[in-house]
C-alpha positions in Angstrom: -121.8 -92.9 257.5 -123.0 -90.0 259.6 -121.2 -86.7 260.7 -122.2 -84.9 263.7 -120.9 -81.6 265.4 -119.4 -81.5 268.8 -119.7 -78.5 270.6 -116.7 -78.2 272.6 -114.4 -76.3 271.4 -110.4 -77.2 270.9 -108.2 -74.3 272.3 -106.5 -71.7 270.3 -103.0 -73.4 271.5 -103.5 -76.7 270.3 -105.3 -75.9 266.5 -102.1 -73.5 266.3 -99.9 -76.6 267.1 -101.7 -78.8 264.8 -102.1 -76.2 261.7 -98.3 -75.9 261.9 -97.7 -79.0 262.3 -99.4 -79.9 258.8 -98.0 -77.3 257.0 -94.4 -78.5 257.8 -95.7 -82.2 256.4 -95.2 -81.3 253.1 -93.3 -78.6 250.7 -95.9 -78.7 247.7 -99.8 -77.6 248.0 -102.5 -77.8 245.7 -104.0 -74.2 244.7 -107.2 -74.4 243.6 -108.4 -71.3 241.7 -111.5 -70.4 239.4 -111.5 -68.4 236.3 -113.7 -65.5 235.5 -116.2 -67.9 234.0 -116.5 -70.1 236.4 -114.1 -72.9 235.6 -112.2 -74.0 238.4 -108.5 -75.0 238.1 -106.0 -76.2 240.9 -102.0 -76.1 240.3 -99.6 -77.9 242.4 -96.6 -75.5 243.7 -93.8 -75.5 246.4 -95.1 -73.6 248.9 -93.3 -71.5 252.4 -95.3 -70.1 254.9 -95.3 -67.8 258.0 -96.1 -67.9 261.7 -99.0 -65.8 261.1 -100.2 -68.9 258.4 -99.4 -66.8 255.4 -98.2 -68.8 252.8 -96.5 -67.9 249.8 -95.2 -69.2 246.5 -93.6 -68.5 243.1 -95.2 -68.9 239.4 -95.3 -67.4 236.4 -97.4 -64.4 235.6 -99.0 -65.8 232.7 -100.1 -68.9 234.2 -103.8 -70.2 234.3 -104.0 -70.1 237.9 -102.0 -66.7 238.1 -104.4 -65.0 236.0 -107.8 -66.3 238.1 -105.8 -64.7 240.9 -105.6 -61.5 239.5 -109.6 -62.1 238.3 -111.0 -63.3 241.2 -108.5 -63.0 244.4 -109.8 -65.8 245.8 -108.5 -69.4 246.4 -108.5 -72.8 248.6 -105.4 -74.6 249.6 -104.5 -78.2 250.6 -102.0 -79.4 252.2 -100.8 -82.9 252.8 -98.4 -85.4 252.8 -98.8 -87.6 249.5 -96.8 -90.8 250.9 -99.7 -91.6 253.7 -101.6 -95.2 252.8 -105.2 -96.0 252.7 -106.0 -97.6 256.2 -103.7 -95.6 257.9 -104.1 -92.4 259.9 -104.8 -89.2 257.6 -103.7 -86.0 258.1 -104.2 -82.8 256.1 -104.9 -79.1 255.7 -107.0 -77.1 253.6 -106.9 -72.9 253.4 -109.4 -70.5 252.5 -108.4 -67.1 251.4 -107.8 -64.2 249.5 -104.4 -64.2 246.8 -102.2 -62.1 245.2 -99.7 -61.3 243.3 -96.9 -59.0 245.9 -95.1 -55.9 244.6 -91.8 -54.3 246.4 -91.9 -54.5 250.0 -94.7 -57.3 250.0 -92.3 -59.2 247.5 -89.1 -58.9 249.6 -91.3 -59.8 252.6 -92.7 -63.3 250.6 -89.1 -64.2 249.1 -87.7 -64.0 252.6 -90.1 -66.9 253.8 -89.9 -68.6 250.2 -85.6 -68.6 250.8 -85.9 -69.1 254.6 -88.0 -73.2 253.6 -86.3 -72.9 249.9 -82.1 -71.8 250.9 -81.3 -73.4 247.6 -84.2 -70.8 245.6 -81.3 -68.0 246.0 -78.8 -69.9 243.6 -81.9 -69.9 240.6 -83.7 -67.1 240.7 -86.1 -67.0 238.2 -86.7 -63.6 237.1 -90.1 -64.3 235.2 -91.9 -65.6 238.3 -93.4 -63.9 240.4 -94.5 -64.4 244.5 -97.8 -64.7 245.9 -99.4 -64.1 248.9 -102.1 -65.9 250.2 -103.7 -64.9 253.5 -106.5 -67.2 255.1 -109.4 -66.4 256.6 -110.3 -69.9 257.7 -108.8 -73.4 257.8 -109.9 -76.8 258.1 -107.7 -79.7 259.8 -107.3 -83.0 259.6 -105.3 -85.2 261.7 -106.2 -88.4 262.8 -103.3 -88.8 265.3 -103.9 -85.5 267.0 -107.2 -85.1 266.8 -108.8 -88.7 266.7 -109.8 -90.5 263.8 -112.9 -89.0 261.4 -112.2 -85.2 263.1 -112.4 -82.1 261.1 -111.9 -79.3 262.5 -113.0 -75.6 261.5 -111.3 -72.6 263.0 -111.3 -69.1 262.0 -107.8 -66.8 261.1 -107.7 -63.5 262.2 -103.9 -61.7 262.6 -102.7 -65.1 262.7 -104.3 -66.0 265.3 -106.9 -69.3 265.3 -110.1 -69.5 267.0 -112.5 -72.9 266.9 -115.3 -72.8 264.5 -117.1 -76.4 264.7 -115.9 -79.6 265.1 -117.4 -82.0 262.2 -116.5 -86.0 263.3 -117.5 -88.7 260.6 -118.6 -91.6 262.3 -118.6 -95.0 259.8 -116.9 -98.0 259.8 -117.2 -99.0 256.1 -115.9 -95.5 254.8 -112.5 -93.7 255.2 -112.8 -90.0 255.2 -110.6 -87.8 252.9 -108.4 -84.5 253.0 
């Protein structure tokens, strides 16, 4: 197998259309997370997110992944639809970003896009969870109808807006690429 770059680039309309595309596929993400030490840890969560590609989620304070948030700030996201089949086409997102745990106004703001996916998260509410607030900087997609098969695409998030990075394609017959 061999990946090579293509240089030219996807337009700021259509990675938007993809990215939210993938992020409706699927309610849960994985959060991956590492500790002060160095230990990584990933926790799977239902997650909401905004137009602006903020996503947002509920956990407990005391949780391992909670607490390497509050540590470290930073953490990698994937979303993707767990009923797709081997041999079929792929599709999936991963996030890279800054977390944290929101306060007051940042708090309302999170719950209303947690209750807007979630109606039914009104009737529980949990008082000892908290929400976060995950903001990223950059995000990778994969999607193997939209994009062609072996594509991974790179852009950049600034003010929720995304702009092409690089364009990795994985050519190989014998090998099926991953999320």
């Amino acid at each position: 197998m061999s990946i090579r770059r293509a240089t030219r680039p996807i337009a700021a309309a259509r990675l938007t259309t993809v990215a939210r595309r993938l992020l409706d596929a699927s309610t849960l993400c994985a959060i991956a997370t590492v500790s002060p030490s160095g230990r990584p840890h990933v926790n799977t969560a239902y997650f909401a997110w905004s137009r602006d590609f903020v996503l947002v989620w509920l956990s407990e304070p005391r949780s391992k992944h909670s607490a390497n948030v509050r540590s470290g700030g930073t953490a990698a996201i994937a979303v993707y639809d767990s009923s797709q089949s081997w041999g079929k086409p792929d599709r999936g997102i991963q996030l890279f970003g800054a977390a944290r745990e929101v306060v007051g106004a940042d708090a309302r703001a999170a719950e209303e896009i947690y209750a807007k996916r979630f109606p039914e998260y009104r009737e529980l509410e949990p008082s000892s969870y908290r929400f976060y607030r995950f903001e990223p900087n950059r995000l990778k997609l994969f999607d193997e109808l939209a994009l062609r098969p072996g594509v991974f695409v790179t852009a950049r998030v600034r003010g929720g807006r995304l702009t092409w990075e690089r364009t990795e394609i994985y050519d190989g017959t014998t090998a099926r690429s991953a999320v």
